[in-house]
GUDRENLO-549069 format. One record per residue (C-alpha): residue in three letters; x, y, z; residue number from 1. Coordinates in steps of 0.2 Angstrom, whole numbers, always signed. Each point is the difference from the previous one (the first is absolute). Layout:
BEGIN
<"ALA",<X,Y,Z>,NUM>
...
! end
This chain:
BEGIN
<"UNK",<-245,+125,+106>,1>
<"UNK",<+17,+0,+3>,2>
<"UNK",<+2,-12,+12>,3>
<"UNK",<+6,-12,-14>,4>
<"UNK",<+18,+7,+4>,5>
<"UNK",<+3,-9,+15>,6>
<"UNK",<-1,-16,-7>,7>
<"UNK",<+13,-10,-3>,8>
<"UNK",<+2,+0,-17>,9>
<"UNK",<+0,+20,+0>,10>
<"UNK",<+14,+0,+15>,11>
<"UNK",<+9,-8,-13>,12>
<"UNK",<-3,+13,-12>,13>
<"UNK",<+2,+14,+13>,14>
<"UNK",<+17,-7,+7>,15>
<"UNK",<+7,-2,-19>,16>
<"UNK",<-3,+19,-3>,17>
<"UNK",<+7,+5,+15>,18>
<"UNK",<+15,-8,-1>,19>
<"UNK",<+2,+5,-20>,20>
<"UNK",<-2,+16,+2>,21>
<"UNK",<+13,+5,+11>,22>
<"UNK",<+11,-13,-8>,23>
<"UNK",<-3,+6,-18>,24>
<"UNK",<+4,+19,+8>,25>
<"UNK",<+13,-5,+7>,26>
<"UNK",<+7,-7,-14>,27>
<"UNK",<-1,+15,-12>,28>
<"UNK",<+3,+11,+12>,29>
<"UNK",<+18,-11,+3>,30>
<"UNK",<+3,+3,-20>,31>
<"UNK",<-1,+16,+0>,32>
<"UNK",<+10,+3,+12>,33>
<"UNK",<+13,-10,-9>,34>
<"UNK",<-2,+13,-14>,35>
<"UNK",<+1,+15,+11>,36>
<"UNK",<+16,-7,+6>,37>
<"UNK",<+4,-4,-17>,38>
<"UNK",<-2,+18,-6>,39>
<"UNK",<+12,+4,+17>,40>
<"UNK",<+11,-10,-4>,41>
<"UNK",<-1,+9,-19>,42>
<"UNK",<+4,+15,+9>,43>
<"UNK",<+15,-4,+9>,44>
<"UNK",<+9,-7,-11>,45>
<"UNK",<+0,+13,-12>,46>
<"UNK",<+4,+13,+14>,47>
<"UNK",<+12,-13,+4>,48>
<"UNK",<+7,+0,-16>,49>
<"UNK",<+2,+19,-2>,50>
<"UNK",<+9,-1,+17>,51>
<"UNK",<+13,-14,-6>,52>
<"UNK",<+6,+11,-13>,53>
<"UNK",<+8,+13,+12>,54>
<"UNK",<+7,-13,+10>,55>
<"UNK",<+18,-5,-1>,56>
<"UNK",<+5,-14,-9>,57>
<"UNK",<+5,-15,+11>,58>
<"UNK",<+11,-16,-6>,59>
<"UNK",<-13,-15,-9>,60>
<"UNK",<+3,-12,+14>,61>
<"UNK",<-5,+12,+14>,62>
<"UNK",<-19,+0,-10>,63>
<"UNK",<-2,-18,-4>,64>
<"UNK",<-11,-12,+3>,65>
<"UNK",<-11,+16,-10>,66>
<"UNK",<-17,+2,+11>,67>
<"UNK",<-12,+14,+1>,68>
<"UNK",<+12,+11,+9>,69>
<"UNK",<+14,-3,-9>,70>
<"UNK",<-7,+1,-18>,71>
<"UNK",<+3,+17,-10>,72>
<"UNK",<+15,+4,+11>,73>
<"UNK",<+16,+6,-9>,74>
<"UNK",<+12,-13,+0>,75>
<"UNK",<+17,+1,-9>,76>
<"UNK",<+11,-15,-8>,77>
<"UNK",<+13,-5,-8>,78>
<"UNK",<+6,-12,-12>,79>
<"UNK",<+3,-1,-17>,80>
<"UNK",<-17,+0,-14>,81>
<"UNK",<+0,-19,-8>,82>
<"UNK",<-17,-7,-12>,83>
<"UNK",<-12,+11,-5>,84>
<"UNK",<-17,-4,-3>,85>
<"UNK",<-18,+11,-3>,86>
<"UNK",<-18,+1,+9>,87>
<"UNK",<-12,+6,-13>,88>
<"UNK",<-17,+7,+3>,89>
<"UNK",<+3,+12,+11>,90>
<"UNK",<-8,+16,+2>,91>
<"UNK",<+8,+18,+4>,92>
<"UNK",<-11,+15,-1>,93>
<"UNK",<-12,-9,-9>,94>
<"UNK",<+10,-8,-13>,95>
<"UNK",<+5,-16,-5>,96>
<"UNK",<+18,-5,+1>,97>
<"UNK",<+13,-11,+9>,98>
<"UNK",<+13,-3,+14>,99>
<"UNK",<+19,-2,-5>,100>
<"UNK",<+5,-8,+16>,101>
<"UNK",<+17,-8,+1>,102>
<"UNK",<+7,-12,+13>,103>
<"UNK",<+14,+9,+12>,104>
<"UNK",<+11,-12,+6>,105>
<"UNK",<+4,+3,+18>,106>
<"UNK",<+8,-16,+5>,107>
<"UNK",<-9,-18,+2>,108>
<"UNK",<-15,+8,-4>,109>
<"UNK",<-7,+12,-14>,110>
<"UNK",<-11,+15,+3>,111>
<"UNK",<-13,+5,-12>,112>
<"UNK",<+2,+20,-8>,113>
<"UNK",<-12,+6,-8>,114>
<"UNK",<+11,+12,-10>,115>
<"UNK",<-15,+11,-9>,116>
<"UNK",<-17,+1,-11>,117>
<"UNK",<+0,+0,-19>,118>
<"UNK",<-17,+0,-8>,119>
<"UNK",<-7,-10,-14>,120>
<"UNK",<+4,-18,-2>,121>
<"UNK",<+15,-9,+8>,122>
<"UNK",<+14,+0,-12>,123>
<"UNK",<+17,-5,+6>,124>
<"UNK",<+7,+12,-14>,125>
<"UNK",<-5,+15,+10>,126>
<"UNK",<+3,-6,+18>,127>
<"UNK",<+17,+9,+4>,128>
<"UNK",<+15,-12,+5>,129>
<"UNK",<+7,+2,+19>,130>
<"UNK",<+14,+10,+5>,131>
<"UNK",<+13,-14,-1>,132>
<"UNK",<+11,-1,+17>,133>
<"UNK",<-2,+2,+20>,134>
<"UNK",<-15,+12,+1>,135>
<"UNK",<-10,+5,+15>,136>
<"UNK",<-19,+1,-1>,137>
<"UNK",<-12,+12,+11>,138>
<"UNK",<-20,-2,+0>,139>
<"UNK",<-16,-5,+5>,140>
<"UNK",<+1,-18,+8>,141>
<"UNK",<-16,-12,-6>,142>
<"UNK",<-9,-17,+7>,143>
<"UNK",<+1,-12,-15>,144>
<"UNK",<-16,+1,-11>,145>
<"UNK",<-15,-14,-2>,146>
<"UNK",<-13,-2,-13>,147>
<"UNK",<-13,+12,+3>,148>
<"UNK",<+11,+14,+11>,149>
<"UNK",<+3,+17,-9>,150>
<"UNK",<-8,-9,-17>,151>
<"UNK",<+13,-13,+1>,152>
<"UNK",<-8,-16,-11>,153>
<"UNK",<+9,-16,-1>,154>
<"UNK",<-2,+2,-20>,155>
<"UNK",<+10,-16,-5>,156>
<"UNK",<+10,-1,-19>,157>
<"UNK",<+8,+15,+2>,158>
<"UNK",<+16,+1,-12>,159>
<"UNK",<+18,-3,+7>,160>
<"UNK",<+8,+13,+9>,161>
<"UNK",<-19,+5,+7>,162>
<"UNK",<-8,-3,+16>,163>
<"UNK",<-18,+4,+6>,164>
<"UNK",<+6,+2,+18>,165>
<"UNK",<+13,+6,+11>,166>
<"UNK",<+0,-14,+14>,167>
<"UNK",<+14,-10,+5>,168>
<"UNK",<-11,-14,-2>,169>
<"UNK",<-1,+3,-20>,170>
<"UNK",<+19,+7,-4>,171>
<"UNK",<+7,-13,+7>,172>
<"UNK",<-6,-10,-14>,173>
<"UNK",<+9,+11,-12>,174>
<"UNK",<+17,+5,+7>,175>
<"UNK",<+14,-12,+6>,176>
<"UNK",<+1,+6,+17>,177>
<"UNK",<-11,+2,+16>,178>
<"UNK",<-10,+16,-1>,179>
<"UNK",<-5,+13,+16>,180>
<"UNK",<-21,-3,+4>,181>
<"UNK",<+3,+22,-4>,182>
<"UNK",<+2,+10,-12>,183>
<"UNK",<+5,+19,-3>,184>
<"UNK",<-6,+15,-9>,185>
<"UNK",<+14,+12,-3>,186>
<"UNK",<-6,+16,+5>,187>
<"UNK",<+6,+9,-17>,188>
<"UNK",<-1,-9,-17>,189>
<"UNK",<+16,-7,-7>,190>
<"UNK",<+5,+4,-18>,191>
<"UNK",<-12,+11,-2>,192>
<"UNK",<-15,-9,+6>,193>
<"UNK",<-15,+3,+11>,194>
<"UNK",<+2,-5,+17>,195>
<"UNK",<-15,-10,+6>,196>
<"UNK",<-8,+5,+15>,197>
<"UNK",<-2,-9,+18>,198>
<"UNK",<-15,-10,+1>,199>
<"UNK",<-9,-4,+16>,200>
<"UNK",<+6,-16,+12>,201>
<"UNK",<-13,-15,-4>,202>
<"UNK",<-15,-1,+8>,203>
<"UNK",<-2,+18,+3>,204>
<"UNK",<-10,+8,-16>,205>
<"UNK",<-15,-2,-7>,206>
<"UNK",<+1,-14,-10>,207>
<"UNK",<-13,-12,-5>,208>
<"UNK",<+0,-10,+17>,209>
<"UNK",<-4,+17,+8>,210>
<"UNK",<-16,+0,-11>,211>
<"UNK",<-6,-17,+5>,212>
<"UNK",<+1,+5,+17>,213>
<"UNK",<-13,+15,-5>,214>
<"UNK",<-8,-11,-11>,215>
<"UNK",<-2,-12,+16>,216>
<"UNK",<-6,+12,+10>,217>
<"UNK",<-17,+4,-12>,218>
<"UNK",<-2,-19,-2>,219>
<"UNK",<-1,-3,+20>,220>
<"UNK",<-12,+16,+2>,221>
<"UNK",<-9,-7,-15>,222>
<"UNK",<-4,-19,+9>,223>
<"UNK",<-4,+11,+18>,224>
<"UNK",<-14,+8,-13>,225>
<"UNK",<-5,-16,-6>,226>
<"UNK",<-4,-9,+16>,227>
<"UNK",<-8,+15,+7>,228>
<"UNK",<-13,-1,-18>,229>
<"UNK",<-1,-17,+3>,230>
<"UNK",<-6,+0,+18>,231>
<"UNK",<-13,+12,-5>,232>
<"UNK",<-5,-10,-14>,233>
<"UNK",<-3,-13,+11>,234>
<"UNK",<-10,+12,+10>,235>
<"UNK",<-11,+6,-12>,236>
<"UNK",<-3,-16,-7>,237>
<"UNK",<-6,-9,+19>,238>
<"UNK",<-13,+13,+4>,239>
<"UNK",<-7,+0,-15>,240>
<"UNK",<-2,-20,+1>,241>
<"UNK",<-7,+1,+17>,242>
<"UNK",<-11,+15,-6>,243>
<"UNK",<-7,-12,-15>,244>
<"UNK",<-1,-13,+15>,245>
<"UNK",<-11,+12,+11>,246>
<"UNK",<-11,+2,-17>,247>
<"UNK",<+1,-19,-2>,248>
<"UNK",<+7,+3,-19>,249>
<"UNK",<+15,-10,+5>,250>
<"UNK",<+3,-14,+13>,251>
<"UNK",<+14,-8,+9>,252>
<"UNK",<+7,-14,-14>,253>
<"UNK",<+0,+13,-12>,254>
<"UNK",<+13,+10,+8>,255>
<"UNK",<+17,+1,-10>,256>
<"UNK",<+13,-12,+6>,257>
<"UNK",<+13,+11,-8>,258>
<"UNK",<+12,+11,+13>,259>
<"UNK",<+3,+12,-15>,260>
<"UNK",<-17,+3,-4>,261>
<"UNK",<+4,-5,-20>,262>
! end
């Protein structure tokens, strides 16, 4: 009864499955292992992280271009503070509030200092003013931000003064000079204000690509389930036709012409 598998148009068939299946395994399997080094990755940075803060602090042009490596090391600069601008909607500890991050001028270029953490709403009222003069800056060096790192959103119509990132890509827009692709955390508050902790290099939490990745992986193990029901489908529905044909309930034209069985 089952010879009806060695015919052409079950080879067919046969070969499709067995080629999809491993591909389809493969495949999830390939995603989740994407996510497993995601969560790695996770993992190093924030020992990394924890392991920057005892390091000595090193001159900024020794750390830049900033990469995985060089991101969360202590760097020191100096300059003298110029514009001054917020981030709102930032969290610390669970509350809302914003960066005061002010432009250190260091020469041709401006680095980014992220000065503290108020909470509430971004009021330049309350943002403290920069020590005026030649100062010297020591903290936590940072890759620029993008839109959906760390909660970043490209939020447009923001107020003056106020920027939704900290990117090179964005203050240049709003200050009259060329701006470091970095920025700074100071490692205490200034004035008074919180000091906002280092975050992770990009690319290495569990951010939302990381979820696709495990999202992908169920999909791919999903469609390797698929095919397998649809072979047997197939199956099932071939003996029972030639079973009906052995009876003489069913003949030959009336077979379905549909691969699917719909």
């Amino acid at each position: 009864m089952y010879r009806f598998l060695l015919t052409p148009r079950w080879w067919g068939i046969n070969v499709f499955v067995l080629l999809a299946i491993p591909f389809c395994i493969f495949m999830g399997s390939w995603q989740l292992s994407r996510f497993e080094s995601r969560i790695e990755d996770h993992r190093g940075a924030q020992e990394q992280v924890t392991s920057d803060q005892d390091r000595a602090a090193r001159p900024l042009a020794d750390l830049l271009p900033v990469d995985k490596e060089t991101s969360g090391d202590q760097t020191t600069a100096t300059g003298t503070y110029g514009e001054q601008l917020l981030v709102p909607n930032r969290e610390l500890d669970g509350k809302r509030g914003y960066y005061v991050l002010t432009l250190l001028r260091t020469g041709e270029k401006a680095l980014p200092v992220v000065r503290g953490w108020l909470p509430g709403d971004a009021d330049p009222a309350r943002a403290p003013a920069p020590p005026a003069g030649e100062v010297t800056v020591t903290g936590a060096l940072q890759a620029s931000e993008n839109p959906g790192e760390n909660g970043v959103t490209a939020r447009g119509g923001l107020p003056s003064g106020q920027t939704a990132a900290i990117s090179a890509a964005t203050l240049v827009n709003l200050v009259p000079y060329e701006v470091h692709d970095a920025w700074v955390t100071l490692n205490r508050g200034d004035s008074g204000m919180t000091a906002v902790p280092v975050m992770a290099a990009p690319d290495t939490g569990l951010d939302l690509r990381a979820f696709q990745n495990l999202g992908y992986t169920g999909e791919w193990f999903v469609f390797a389930g698929f095919v397998v029901f649809m072979w047997f489908r197939l199956f099932r529905r071939e003996v029972e036709f030639l079973r009906d044909a052995e009876l003489g309930l069913v003949t030959e034209d009336e077979r379905t012409p549909s691969p699917t069985g719909v």
